[in-house]
N, CA and C atoms as a LAMMPS dump frame, in Angstrom:
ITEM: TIMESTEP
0
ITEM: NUMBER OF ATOMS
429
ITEM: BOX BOUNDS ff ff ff
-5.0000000000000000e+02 5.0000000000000000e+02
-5.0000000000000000e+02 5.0000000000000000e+02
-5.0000000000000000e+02 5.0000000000000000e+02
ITEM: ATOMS id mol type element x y z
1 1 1 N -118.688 145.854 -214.803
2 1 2 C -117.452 145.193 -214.433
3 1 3 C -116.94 145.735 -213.106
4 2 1 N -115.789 144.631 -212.164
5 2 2 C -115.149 145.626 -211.021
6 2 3 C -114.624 146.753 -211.213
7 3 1 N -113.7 147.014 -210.249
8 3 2 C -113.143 148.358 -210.381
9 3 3 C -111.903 147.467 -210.828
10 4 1 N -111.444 146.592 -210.66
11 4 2 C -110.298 146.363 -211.25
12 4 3 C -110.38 144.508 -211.444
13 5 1 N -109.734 144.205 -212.56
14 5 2 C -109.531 142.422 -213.379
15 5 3 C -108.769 142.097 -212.609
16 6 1 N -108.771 140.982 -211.443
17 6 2 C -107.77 140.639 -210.588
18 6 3 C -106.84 139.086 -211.317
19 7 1 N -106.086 139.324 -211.418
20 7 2 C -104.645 138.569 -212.011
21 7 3 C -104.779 137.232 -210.718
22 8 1 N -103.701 138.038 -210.205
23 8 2 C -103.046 137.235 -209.081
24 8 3 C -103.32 137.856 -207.302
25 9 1 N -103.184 137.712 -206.161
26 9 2 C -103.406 138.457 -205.162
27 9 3 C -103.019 139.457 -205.458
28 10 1 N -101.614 139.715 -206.093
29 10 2 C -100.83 141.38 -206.176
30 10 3 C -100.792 142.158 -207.266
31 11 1 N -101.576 141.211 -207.913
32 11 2 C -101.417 141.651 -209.531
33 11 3 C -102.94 141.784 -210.131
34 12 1 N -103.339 142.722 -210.96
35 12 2 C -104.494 143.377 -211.521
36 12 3 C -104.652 144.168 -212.549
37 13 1 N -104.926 144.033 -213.821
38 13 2 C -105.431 144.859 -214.51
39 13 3 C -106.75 145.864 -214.935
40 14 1 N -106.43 146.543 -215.187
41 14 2 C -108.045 148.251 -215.129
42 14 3 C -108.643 147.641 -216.423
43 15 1 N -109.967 147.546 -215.576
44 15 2 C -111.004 146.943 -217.129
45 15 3 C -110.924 147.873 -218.311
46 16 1 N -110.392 149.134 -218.303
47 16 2 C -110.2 149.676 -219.522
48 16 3 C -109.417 149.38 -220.347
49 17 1 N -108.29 148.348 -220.283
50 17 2 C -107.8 147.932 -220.872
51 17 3 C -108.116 146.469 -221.8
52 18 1 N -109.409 146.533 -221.394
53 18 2 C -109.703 145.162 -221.687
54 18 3 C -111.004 145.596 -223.111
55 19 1 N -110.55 145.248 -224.075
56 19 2 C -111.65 146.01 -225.455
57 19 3 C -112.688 144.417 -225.785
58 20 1 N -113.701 144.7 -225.485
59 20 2 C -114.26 143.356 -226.27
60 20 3 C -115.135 144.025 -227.431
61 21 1 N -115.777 143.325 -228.441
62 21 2 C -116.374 143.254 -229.728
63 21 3 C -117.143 141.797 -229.887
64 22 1 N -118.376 141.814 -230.621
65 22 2 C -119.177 140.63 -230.77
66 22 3 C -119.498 140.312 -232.441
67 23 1 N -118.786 139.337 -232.945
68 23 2 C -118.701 139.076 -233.84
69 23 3 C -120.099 137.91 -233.864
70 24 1 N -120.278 136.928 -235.289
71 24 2 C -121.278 135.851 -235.196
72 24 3 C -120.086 134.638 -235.16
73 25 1 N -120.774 134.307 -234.812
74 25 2 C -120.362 132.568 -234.354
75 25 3 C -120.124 131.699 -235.346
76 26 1 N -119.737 130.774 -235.866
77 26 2 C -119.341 130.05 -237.051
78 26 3 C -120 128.627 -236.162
79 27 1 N -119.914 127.851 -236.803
80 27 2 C -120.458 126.726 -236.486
81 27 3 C -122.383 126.042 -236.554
82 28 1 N -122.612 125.117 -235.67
83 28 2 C -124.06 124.316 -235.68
84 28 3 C -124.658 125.535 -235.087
85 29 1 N -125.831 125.361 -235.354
86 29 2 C -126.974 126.264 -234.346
87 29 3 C -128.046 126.925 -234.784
88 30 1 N -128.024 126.472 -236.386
89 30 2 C -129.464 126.886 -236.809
90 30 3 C -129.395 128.457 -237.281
91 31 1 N -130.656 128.448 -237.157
92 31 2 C -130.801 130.026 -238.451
93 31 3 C -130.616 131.2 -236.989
94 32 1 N -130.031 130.578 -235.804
95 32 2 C -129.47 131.414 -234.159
96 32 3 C -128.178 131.944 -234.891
97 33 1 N -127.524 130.958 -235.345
98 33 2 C -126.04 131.446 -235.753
99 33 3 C -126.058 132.694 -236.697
100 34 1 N -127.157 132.937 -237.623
101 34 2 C -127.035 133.617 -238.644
102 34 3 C -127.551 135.127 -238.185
103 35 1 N -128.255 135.051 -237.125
104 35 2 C -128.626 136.166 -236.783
105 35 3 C -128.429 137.071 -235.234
106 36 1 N -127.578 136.333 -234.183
107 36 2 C -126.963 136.834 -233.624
108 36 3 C -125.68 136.727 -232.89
109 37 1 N -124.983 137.722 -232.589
110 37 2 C -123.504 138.054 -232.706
111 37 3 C -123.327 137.851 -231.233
112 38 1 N -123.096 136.112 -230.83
113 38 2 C -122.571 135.779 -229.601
114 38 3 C -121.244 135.683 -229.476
115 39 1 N -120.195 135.377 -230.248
116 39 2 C -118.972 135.094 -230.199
117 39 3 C -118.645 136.786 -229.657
118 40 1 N -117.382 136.482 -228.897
119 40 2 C -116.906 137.771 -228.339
120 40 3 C -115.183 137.429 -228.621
121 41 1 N -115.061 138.869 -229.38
122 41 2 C -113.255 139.049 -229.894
123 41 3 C -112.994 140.006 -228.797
124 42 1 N -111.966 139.906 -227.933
125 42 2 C -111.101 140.255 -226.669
126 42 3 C -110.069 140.527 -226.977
127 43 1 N -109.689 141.842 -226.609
128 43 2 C -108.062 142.808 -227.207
129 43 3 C -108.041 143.122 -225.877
130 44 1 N -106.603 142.791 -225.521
131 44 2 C -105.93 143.325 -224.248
132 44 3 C -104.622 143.756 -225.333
133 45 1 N -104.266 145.167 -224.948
134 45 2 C -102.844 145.45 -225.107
135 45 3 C -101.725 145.32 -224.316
136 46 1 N -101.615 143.77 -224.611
137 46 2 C -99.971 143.648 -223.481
138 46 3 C -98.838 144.536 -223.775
139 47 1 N -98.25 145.135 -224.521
140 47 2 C -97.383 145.791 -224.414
141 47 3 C -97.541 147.248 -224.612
142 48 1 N -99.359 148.128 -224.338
143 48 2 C -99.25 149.281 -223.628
144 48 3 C -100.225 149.166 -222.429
145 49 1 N -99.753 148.021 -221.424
146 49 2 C -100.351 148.007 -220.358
147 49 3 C -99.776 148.503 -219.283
148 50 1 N -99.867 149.236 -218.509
149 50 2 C -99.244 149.837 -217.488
150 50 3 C -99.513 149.073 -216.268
151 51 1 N -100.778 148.273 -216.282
152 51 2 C -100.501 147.476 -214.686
153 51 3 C -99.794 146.277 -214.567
154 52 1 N -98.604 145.67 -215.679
155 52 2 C -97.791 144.575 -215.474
156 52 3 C -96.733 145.096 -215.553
157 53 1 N -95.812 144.777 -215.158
158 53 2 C -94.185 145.028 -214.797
159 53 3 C -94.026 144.018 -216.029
160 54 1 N -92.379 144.806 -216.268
161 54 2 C -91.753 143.589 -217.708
162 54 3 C -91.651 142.451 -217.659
163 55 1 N -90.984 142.249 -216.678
164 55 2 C -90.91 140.399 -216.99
165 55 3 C -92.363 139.322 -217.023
166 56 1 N -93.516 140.058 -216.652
167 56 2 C -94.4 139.352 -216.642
168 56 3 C -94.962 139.562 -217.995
169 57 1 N -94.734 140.591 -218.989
170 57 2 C -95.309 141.23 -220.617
171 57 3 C -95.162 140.199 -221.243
172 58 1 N -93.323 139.776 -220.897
173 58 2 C -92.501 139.192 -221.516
174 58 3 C -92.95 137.707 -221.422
175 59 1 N -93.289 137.309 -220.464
176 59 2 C -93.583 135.589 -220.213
177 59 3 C -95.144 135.623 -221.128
178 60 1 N -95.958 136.561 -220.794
179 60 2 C -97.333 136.401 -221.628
180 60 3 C -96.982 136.41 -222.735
181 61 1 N -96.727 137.346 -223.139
182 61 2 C -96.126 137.392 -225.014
183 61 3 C -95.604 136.124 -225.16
184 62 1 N -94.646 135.272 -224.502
185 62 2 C -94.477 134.187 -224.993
186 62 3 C -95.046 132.799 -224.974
187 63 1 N -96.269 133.243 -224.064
188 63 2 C -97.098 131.819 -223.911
189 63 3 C -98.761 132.106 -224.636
190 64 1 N -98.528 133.871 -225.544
191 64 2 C -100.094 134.041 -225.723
192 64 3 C -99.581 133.164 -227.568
193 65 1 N -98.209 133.518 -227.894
194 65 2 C -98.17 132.637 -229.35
195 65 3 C -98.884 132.882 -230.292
196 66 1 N -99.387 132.703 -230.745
197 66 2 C -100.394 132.746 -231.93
198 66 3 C -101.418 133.984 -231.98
199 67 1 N -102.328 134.042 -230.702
200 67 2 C -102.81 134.666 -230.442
201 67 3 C -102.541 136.155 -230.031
202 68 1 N -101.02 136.765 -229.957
203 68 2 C -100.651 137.88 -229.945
204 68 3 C -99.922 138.626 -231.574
205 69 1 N -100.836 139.713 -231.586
206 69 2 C -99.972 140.14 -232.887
207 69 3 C -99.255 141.533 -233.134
208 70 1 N -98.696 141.79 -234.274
209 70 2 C -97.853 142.359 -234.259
210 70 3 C -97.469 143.693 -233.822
211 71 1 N -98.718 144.185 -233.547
212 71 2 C -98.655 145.325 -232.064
213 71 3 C -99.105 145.151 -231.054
214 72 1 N -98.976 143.851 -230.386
215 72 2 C -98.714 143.464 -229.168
216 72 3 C -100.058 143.166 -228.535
217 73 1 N -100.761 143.232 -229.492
218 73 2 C -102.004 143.042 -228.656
219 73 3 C -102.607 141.655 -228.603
220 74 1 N -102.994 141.017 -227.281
221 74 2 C -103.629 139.74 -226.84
222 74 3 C -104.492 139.318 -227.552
223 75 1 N -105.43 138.561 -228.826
224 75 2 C -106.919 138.429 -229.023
225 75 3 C -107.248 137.383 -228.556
226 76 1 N -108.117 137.313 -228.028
227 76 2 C -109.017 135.685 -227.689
228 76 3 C -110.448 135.779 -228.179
229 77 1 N -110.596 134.713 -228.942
230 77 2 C -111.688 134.828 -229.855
231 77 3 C -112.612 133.457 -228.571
232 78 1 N -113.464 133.741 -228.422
233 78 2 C -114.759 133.049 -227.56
234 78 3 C -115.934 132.899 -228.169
235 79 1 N -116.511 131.365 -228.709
236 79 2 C -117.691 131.25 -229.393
237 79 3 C -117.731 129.923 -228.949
238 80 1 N -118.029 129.464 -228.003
239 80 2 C -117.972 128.188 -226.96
240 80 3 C -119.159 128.196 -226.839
241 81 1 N -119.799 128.886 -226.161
242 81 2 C -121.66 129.049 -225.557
243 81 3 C -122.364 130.115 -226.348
244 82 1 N -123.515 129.564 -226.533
245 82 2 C -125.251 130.475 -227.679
246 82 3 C -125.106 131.853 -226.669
247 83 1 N -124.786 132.166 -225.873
248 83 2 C -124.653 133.517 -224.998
249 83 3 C -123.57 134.482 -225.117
250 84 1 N -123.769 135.569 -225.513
251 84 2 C -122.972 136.731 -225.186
252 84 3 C -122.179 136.67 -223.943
253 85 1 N -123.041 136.372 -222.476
254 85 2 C -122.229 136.666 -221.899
255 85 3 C -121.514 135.72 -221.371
256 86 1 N -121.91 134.047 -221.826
257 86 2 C -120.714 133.177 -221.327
258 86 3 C -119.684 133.311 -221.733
259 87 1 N -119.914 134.046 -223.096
260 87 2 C -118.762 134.146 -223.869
261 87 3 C -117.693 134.64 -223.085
262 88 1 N -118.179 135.788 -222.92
263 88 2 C -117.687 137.064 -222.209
264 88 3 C -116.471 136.737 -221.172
265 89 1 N -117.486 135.824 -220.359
266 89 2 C -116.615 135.364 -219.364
267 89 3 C -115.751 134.236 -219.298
268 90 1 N -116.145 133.219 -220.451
269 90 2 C -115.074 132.432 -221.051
270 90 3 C -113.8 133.173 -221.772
271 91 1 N -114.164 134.167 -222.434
272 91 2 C -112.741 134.769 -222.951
273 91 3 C -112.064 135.562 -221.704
274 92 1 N -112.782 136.585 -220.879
275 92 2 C -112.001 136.936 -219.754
276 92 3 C -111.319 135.65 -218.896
277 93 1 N -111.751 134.788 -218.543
278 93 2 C -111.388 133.683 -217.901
279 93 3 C -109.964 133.341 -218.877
280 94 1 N -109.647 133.129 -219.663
281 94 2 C -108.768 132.846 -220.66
282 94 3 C -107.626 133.628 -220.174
283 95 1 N -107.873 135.075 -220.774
284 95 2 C -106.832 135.978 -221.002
285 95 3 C -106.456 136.001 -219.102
286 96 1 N -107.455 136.391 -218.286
287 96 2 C -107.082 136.13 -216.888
288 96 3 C -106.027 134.613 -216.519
289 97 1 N -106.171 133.417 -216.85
290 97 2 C -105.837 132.138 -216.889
291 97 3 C -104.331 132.681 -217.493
292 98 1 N -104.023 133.411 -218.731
293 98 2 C -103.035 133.12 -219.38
294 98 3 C -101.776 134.425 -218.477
295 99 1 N -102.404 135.603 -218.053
296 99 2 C -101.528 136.228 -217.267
297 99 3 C -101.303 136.101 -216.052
298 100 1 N -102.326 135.211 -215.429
299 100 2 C -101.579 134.154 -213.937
300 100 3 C -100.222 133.366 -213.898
301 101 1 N -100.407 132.714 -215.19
302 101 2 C -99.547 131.964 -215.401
303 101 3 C -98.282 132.276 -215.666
304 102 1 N -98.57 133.903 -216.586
305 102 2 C -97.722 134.301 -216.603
306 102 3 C -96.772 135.61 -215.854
307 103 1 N -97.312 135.71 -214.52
308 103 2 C -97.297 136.003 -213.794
309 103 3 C -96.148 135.402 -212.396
310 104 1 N -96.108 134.235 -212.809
311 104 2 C -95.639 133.078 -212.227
312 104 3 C -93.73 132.713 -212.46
313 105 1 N -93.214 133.411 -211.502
314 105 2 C -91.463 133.607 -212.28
315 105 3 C -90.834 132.34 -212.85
316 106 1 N -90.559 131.835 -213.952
317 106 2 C -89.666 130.48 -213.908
318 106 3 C -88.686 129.756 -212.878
319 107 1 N -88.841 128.526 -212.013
320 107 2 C -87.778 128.213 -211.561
321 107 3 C -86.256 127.944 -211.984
322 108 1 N -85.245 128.899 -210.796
323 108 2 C -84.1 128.868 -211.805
324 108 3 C -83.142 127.512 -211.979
325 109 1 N -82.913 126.908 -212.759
326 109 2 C -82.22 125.401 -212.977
327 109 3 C -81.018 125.799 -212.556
328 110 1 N -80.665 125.032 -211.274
329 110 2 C -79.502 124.977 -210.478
330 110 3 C -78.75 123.069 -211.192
331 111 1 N -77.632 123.83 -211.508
332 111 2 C -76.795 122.633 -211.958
333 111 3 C -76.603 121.588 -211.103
334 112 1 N -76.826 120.134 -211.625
335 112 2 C -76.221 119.479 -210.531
336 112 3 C -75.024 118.655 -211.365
337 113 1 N -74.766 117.51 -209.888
338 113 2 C -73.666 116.362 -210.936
339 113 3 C -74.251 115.161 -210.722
340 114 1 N -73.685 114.509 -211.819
341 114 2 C -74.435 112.934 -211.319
342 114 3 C -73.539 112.839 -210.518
343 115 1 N -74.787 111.715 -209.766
344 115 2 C -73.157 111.022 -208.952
345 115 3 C -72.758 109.845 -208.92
346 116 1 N -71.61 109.262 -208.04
347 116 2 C -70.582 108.157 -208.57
348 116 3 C -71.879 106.981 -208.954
349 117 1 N -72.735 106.604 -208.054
350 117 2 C -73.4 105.289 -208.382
351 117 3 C -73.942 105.424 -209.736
352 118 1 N -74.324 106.704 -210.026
353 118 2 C -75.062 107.08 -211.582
354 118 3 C -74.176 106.389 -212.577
355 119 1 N -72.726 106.892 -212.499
356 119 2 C -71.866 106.765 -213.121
357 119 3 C -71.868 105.187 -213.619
358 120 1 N -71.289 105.135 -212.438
359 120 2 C -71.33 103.483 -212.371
360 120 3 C -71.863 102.825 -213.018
361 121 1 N -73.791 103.066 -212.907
362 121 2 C -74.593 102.066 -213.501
363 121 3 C -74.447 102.531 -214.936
364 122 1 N -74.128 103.881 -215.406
365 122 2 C -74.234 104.07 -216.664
366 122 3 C -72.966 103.552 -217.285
367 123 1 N -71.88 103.64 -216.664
368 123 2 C -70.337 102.728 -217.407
369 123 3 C -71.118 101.121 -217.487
370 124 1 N -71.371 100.296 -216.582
371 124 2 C -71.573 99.062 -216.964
372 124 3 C -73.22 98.813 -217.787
373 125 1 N -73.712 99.276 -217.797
374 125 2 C -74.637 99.092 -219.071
375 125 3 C -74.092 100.02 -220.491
376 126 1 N -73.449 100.532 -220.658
377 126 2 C -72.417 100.736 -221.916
378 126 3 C -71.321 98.993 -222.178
379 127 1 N -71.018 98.763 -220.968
380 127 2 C -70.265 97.916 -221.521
381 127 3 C -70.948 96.444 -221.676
382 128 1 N -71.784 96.331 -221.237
383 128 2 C -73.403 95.089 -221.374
384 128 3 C -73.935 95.329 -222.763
385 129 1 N -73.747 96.269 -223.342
386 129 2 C -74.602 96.846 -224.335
387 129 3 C -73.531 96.636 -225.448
388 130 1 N -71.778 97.18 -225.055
389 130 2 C -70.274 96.396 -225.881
390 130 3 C -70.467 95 -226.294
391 131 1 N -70.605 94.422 -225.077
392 131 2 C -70.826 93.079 -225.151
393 131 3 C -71.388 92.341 -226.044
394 132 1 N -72.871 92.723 -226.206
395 132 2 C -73.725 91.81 -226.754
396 132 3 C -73.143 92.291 -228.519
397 133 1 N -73.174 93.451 -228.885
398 133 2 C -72.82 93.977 -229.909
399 133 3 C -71.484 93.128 -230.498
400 134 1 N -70.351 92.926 -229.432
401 134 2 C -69.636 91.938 -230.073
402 134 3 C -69.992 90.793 -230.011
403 135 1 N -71.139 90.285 -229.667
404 135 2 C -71.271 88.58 -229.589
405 135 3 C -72.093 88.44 -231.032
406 136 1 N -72.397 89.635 -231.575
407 136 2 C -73.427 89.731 -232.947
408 136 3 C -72.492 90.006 -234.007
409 137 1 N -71.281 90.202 -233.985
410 137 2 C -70.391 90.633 -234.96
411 137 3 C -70.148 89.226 -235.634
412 138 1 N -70.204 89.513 -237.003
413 138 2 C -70.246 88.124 -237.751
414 138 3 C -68.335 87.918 -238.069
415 139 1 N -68.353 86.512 -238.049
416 139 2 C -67.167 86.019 -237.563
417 139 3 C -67.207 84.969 -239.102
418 140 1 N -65.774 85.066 -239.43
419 140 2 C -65.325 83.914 -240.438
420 140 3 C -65.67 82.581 -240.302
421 141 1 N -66.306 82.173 -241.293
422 141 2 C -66.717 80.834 -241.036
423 141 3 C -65.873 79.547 -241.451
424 142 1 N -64.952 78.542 -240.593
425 142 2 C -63.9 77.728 -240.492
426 142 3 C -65 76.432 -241.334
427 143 1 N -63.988 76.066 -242.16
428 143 2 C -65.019 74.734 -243.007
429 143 3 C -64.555 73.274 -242.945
């Protein structure tokens, strides 16, 4: 592996933090599946990682979901390709993919106002919409 998992231009994590394990594969593939251990299980510890700053822990933890558990650690399970090492690099690709993203600060929602024409069109289609509603209102019938 490099000397270091590159994130983002400024951002990087130390491959020691990165634990993989090779489990077998579930699925089609013949008496391959039964006898070797291509799927690769991927543990990153997001919350004893020292090369992310908080707010970025914080956005991963909330977009890893499912896949993070209750001591904080990342898993990505990879059994996509008959190879060890596509695996490999399909699950790094992942967990890399998911701390770019989260890496990435939220834009902050600046309030706005509608304005008058908004208004406008929204008062007279309320009252287009009055309208028809009273032309449907059933009325006493004169004999």
């Amino acid at each position: 592996m490099a000397d270091r998992i590159a994130i983002t231009g400024s951002l990087s994590i130390h491959p020691d933090e990165v634990e993989e394990s090779f489990v077998r594969a579930s699925g089609p593939g013949g008496q391959n599946v039964n006898k070797v251990s291509s799927a690769v299980q991927l543990r990153f510890h997001l919350m004893g990682s020292s090369s992310l700053p908080g707010p970025v822990k914080t956005r991963a933890a909330r977009l890893a979901g499912a896949r993070l558990t209750k001591e904080g650690v990342i898993l990505i399970t990879a059994d996509r390709f008959r190879t060890q090492q596509l695996n490999r690099d399909d699950a790094l690709g992942r967990l890399v993919g998911l701390l770019a993203e989260a890496a990435v600060p939220p834009k902050p929602r600046r309030p706005t106002r509608p304005t008058l024409a908004s208004k406008q069109r929204r008062l007279k289609s309320k009252a287009e919409r009055g309208a028809v509603k009273k032309l449907r209102a059933s009325r006493p019938q004169m004999d």
